[in-house]
N, C-alpha and C positions, 0 to 999 in steps of 0.2 A: 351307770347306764350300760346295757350289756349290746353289743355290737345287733346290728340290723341283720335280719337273716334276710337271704336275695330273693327273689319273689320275680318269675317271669310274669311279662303283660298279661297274658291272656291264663292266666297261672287260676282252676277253681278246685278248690278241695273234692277229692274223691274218695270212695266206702271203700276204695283198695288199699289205701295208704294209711296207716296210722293210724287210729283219733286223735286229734289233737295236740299233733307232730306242730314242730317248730313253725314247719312251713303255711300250715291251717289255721293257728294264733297269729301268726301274721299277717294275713288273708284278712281274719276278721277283725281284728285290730284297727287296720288299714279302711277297713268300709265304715266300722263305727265312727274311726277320726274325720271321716270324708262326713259322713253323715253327719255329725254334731258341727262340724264346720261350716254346713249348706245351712244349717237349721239355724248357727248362732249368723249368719250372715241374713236370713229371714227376719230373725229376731231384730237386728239392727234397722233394718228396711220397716218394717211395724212401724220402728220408736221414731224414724225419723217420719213415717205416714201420718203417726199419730200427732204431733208436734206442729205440722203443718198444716195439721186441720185442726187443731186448739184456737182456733180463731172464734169474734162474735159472728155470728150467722144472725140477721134481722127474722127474717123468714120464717115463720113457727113451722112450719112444713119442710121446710129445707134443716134445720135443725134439727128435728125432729129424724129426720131420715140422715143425718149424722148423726145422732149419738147413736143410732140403732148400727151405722157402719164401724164406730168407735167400739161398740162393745160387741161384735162380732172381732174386731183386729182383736180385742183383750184377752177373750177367750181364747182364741187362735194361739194371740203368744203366750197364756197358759198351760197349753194343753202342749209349747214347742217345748219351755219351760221343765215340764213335769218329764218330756221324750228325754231330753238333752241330763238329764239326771240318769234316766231308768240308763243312757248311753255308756255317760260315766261306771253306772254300777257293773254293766258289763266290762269296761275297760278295764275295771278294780279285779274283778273275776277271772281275765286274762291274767294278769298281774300274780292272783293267788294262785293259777291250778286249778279254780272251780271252776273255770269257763266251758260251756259245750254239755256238762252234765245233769240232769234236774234237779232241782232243788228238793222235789219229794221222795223221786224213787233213786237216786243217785246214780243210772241210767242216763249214758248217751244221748243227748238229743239229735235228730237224724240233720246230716248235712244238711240234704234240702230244705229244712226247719230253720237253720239255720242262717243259710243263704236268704231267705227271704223274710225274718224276721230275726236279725241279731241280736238283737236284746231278749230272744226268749229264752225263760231261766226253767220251764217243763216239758216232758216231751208233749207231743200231742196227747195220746191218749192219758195223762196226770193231768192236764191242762181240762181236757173235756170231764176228766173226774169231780176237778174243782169248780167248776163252769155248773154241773148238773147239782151237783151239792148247794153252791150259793142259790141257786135258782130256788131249790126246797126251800132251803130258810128264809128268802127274802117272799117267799109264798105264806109263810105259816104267820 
């Protein structure tokens, strides 16, 4: 386990500093781990929603509008599910060196890209490249 690097409170990665200095892997580190722990804390909150409302319901209309509220929770915690993975892969990416770069052009992804989507693994414009592409194909 290699020693914590310090990290001021108000501390946000800047285009002057670095890429991808110590001090910016631990910035984002720190938000993914806060993020998957908000998310596995939802998760828990679902399983115990879902549980509690596993009961008979007489009511074909009151029923009816619970399983419809049960498989909106399921989805929900699939789609936490699926986040709390893509989280990890970022976490793994920290870990190797690839974190912060795209996965297509091997190009920087921009701070602010960053900051308000960590998990993303292309810059924007690779991102919008692959976006208009799948679009043709899912057209043809």
């Amino acid at each position: 386990m290699k020693a914590q690097t310090f990290l001021p409170e108000d501390y946000r990665p800047a285009e002057d500093e670095p890429f991808m200095n110590e001090r910016q892997l631990e910035y984002f580190r720190r938000k993914l781990e806060a993020w998957k722990q908000e998310l596995l804390e939802l998760s828990a909150e679902t399983l115990e929603g879902l549980q509690d409302s596993a009961r008979a319901v007489p009511d074909l209309a009151d029923r009816a509008s619970e399983e419809t509220d049960r498989a909106i929770e399921l989805r929900t915690r699939d789609r936490q599910r699926k986040l709390v993975a893509k989280i990890d892969a970022a976490l793994r990416r920290i870990e190797t060196g690839e974190y912060g770069y795209c996965e297509m052009t091997g190009e920087p992804i921009s701070l602010r890209r960053l900051d308000a989507r960590p998990i993303a693994t292309m810059t924007l414009e690779a991102q919008e490249r692959h976006e208009r592409k799948e679009r043709v194909h899912r057209d043809d």
